[in-house]
KOLSEBA-943387 format. One record per residue: x, y, z of N, C-alpha, C in turn; chain; residue in one letter; residue number from 1. Coordinates in Angstrom, 3 decimals, decimal comma. Layout:
<pts>
X / Y / Z / X / Y / Z / X / Y / Z / A / A / NUM
...
</pts>
This chain:
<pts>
-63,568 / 92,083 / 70,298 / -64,086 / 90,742 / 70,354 / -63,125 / 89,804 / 69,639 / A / X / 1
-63,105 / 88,667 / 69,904 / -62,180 / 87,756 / 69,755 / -62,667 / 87,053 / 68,883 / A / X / 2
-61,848 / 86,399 / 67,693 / -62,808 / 85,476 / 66,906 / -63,119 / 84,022 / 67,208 / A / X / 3
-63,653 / 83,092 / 67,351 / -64,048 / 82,262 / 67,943 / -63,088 / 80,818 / 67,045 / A / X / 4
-62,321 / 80,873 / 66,388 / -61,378 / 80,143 / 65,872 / -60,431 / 80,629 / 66,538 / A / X / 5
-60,006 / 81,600 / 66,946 / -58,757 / 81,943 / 67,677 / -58,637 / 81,295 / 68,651 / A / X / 6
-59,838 / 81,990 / 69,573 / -59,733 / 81,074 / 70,488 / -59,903 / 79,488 / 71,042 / A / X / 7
-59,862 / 78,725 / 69,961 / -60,466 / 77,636 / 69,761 / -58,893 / 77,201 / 69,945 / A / X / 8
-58,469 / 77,558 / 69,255 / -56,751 / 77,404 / 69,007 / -55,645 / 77,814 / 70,098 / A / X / 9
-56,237 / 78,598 / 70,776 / -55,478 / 79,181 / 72,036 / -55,888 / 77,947 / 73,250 / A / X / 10
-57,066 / 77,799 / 72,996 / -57,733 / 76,621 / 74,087 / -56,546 / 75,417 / 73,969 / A / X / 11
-57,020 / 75,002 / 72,342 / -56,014 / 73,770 / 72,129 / -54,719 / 73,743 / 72,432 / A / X / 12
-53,956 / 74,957 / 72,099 / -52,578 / 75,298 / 72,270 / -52,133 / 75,250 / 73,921 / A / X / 13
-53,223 / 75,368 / 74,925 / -53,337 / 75,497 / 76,150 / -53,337 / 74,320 / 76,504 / A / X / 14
-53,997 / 73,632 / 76,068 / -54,497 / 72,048 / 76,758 / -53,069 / 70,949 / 75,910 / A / X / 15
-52,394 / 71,765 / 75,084 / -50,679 / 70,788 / 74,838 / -50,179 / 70,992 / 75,665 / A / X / 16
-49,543 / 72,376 / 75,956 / -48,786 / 72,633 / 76,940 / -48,960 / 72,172 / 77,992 / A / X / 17
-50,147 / 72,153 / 78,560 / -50,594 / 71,159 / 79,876 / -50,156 / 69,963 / 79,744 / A / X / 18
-50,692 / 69,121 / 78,886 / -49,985 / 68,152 / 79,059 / -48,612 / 67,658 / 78,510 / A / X / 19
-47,799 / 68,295 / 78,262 / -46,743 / 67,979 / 77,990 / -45,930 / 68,390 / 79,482 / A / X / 20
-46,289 / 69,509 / 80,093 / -45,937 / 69,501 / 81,085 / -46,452 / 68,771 / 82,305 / A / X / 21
-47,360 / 67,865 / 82,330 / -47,983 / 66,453 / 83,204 / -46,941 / 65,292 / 82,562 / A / X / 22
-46,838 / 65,472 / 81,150 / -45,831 / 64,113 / 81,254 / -44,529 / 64,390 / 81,818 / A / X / 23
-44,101 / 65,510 / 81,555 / -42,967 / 66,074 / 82,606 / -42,837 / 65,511 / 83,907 / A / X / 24
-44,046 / 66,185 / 84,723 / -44,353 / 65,373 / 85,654 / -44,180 / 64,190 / 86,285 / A / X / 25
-45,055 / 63,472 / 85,173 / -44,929 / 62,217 / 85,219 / -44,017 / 61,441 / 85,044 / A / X / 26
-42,848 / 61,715 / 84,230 / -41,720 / 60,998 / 84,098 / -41,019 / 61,543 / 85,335 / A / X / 27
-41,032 / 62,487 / 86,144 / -40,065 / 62,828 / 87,489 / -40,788 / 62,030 / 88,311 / A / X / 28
-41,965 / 61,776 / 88,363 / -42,348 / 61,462 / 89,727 / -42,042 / 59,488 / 88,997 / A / X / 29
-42,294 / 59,363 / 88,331 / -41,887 / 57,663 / 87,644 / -39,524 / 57,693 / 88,051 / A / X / 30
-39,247 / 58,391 / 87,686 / -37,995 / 58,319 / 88,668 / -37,846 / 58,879 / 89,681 / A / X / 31
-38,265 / 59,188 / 90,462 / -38,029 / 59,262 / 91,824 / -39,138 / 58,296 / 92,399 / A / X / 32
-39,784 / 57,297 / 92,016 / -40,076 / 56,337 / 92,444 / -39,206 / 55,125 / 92,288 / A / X / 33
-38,841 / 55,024 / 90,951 / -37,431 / 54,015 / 90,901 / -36,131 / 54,102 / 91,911 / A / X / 34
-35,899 / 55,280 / 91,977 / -34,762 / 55,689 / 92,974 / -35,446 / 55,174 / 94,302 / A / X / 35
-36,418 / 55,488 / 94,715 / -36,489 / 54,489 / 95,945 / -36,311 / 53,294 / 95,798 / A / X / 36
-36,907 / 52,918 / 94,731 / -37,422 / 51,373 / 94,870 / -35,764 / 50,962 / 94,845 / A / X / 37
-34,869 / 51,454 / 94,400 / -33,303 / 51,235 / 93,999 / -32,856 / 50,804 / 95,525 / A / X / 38
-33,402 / 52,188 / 96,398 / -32,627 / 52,786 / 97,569 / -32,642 / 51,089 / 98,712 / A / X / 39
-34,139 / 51,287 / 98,218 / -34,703 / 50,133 / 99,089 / -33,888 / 48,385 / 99,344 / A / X / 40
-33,968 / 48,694 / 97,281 / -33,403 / 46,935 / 96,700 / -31,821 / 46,540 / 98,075 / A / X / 41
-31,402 / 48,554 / 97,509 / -29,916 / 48,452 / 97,962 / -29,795 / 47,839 / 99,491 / A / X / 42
-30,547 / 48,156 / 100,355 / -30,718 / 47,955 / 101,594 / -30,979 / 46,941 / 102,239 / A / X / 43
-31,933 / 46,171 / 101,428 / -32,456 / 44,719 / 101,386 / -30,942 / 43,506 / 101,374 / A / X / 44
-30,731 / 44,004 / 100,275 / -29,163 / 43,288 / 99,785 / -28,257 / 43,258 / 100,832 / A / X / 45
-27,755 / 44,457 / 101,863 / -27,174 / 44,696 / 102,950 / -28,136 / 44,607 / 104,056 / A / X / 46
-29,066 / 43,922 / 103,930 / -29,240 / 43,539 / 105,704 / -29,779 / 42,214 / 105,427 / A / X / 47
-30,127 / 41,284 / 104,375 / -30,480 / 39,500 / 104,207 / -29,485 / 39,202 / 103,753 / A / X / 48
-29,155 / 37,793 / 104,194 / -28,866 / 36,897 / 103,688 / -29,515 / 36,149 / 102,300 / A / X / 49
-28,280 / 35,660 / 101,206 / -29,069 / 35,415 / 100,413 / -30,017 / 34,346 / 99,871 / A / X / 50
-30,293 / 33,463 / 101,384 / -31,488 / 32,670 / 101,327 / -32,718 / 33,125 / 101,826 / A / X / 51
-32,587 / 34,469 / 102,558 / -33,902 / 35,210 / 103,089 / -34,294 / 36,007 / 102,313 / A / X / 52
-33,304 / 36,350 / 101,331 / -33,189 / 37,313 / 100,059 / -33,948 / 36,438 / 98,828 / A / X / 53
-33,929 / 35,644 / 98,699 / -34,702 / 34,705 / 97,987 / -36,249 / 34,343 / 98,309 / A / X / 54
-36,075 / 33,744 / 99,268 / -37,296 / 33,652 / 100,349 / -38,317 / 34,986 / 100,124 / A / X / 55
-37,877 / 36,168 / 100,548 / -38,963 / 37,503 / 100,527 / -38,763 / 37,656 / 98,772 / A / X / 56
-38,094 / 37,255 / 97,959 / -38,392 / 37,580 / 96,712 / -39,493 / 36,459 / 95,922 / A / X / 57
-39,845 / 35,099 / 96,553 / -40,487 / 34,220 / 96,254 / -42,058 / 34,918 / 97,205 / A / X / 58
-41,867 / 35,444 / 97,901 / -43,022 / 35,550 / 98,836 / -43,696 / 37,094 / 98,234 / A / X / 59
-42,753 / 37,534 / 97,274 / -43,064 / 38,853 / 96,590 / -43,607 / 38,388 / 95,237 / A / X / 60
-43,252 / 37,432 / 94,594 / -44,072 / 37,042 / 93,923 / -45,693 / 36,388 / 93,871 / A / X / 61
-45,480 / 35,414 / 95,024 / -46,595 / 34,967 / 95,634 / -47,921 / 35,705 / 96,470 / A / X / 62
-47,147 / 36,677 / 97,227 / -48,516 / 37,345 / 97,633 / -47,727 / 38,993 / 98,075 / A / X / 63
-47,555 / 39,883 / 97,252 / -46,980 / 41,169 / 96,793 / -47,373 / 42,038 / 97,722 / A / X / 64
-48,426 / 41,995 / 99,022 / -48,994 / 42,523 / 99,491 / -48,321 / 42,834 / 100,853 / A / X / 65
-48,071 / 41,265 / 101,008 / -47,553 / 40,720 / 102,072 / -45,670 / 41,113 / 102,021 / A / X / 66
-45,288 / 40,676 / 101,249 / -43,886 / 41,141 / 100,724 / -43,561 / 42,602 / 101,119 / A / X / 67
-44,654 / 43,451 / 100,580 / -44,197 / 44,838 / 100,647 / -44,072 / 45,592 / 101,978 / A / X / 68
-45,021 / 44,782 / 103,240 / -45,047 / 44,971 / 104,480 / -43,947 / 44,535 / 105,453 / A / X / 69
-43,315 / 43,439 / 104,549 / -42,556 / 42,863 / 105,368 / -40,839 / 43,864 / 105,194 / A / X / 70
-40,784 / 43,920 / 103,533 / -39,168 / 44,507 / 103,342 / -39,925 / 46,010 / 104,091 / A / X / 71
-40,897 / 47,008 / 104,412 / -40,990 / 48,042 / 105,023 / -40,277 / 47,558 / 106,570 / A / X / 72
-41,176 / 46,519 / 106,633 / -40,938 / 46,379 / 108,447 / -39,354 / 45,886 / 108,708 / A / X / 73
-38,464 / 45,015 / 107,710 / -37,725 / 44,810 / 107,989 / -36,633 / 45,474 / 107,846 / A / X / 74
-37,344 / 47,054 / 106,875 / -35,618 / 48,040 / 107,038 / -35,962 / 49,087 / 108,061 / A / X / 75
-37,461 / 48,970 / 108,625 / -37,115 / 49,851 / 109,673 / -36,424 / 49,152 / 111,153 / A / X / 76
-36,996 / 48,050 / 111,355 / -36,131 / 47,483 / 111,988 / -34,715 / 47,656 / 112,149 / A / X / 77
-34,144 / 47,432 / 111,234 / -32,923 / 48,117 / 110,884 / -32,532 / 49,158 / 111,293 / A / X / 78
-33,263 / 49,974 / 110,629 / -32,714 / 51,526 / 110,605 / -32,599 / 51,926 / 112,596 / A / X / 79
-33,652 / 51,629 / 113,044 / -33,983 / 51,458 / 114,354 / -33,062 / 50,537 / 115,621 / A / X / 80
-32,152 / 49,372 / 114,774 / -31,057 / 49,079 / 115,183 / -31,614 / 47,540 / 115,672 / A / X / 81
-32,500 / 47,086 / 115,638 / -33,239 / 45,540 / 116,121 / -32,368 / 44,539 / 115,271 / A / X / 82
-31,452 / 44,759 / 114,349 / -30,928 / 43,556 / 113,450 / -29,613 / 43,905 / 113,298 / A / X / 83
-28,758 / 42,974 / 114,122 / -27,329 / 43,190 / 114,146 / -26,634 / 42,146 / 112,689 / A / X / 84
-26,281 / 42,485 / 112,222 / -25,523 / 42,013 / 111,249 / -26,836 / 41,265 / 110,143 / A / X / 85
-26,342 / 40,449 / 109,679 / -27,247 / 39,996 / 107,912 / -28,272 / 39,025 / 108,990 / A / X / 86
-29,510 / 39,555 / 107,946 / -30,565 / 38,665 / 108,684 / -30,762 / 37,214 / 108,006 / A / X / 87
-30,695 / 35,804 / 109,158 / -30,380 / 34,622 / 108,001 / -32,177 / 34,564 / 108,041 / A / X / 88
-31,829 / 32,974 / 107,198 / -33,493 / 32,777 / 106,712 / -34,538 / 32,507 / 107,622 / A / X / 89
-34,157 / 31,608 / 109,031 / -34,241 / 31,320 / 109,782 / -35,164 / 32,685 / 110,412 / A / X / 90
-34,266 / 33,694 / 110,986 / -34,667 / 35,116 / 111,714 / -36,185 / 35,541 / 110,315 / A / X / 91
-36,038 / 35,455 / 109,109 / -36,314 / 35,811 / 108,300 / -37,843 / 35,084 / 108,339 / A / X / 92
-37,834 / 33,869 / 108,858 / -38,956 / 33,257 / 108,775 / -39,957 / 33,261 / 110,016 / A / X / 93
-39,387 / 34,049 / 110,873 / -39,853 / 34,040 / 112,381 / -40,239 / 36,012 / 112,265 / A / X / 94
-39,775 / 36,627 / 111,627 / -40,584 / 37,960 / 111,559 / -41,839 / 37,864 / 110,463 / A / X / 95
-42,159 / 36,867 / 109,158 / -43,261 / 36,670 / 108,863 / -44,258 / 35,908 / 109,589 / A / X / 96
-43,622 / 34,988 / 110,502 / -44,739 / 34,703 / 111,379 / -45,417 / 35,086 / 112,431 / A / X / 97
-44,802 / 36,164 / 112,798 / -45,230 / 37,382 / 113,392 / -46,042 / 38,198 / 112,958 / A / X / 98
-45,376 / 38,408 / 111,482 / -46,068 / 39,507 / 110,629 / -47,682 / 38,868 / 110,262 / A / X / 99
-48,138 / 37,547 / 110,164 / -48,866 / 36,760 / 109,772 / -49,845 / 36,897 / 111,100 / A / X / 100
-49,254 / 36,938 / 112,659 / -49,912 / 36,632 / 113,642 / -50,886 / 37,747 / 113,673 / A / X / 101
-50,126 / 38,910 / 113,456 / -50,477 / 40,643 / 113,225 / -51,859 / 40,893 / 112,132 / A / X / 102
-51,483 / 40,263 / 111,053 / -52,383 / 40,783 / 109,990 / -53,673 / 39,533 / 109,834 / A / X / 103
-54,677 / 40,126 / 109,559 / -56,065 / 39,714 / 109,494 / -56,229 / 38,445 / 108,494 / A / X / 104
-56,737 / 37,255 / 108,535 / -56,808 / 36,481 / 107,749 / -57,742 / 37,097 / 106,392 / A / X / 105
-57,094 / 36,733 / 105,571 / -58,656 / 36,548 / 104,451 / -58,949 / 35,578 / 103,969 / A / X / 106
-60,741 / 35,864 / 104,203 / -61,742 / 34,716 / 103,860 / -61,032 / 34,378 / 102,246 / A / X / 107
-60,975 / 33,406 / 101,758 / -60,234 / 32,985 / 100,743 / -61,056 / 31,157 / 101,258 / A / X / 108
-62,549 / 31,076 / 99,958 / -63,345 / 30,171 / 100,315 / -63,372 / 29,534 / 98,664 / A / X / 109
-63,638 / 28,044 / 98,677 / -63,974 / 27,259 / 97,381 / -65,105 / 26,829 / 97,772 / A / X / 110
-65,714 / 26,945 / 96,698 / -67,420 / 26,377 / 96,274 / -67,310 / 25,583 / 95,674 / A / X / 111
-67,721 / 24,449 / 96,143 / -68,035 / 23,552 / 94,497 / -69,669 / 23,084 / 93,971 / A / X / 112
-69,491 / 23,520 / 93,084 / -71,380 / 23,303 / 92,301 / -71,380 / 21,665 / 91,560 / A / X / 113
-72,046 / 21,204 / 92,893 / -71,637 / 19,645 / 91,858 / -72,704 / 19,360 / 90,567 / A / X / 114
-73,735 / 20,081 / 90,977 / -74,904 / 20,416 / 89,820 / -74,347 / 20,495 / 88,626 / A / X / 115
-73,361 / 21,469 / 88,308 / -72,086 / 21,931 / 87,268 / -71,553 / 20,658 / 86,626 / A / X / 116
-70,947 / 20,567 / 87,634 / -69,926 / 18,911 / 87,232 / -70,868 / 18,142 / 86,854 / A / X / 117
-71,864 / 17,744 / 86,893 / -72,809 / 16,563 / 86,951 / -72,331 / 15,506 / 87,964 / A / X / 118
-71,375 / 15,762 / 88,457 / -71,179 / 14,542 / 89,387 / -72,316 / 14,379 / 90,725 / A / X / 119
-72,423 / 12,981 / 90,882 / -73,569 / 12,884 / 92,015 / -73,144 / 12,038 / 92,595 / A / X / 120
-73,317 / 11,530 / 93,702 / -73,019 / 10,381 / 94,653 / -74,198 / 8,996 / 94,433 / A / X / 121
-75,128 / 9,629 / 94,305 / -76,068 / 8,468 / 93,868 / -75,839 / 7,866 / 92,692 / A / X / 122
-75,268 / 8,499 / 91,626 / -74,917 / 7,709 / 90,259 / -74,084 / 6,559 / 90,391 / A / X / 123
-73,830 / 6,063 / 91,586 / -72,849 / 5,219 / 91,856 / -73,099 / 3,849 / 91,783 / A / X / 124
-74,660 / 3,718 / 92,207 / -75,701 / 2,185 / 92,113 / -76,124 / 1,804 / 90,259 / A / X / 125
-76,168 / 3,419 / 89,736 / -76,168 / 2,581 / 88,296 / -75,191 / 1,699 / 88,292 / A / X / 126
-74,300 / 1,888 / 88,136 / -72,846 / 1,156 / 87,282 / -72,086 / 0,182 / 88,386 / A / X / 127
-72,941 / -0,291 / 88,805 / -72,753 / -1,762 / 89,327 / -71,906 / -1,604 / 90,972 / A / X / 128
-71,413 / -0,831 / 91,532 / -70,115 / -0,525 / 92,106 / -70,515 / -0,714 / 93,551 / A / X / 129
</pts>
């Protein structure tokens, strides 16, 4: 029989090693995600121009969603042979409006509670106006 501190300690000693070998893990799979993201940057750079290169980096800030669909769609394009030489901003702005025609709007609605504000339209006959 085993003493029950031993194994208490074998447990613990078990559950380091685990995770030291998950951060292992985790730091390979955290670079070999950079290395794409590298592979990708690199590719981007060699097929825009650097006002479309700007453009999808402003539109990557702005809506990240949209960005990430577009540099996919625009290096397979590529790879696939649809884009002969550097893509200008122009070409650049006519595959998001495509890409835009393609993807689903979202409801993206403002409420306004004028109750909140106190503002009213009738308060307007107090004050003489």
């Amino acid at each position: 029989m085993a003493d029950p501190e031993l194994e208490a300690i074998r447990q613990q000693r078990l559950a380091q090693m685990q995770g030291q070998g998950g951060s292992e893990q985790q730091k390979q799979m955290e670079e070999q995600r950079r290395a794409q993201e590298d592979m990708k940057n690199s590719m981007l750079s060699q097929i825009l121009s650097q006002a479309a290169r700007a453009r999808l980096n402003t539109l990557k800030i702005s809506k990240p969603e949209k960005a990430q669909i577009a540099e996919s769609t625009i290096i397979r394009m590529a790879q696939m042979g649809q884009i002969g030489g550097k893509l200008e901003d122009t070409e650049l702005v006519q595959i998001l409006e495509s890409l835009n025609k393609q993807m689903p709007k979202s409801e993206s609605m403002v409420k306004f509670d004028r109750r909140r504000a106190q503002i009213d339209s009738d308060d307007d006959d107090d004050y003489g106006i």
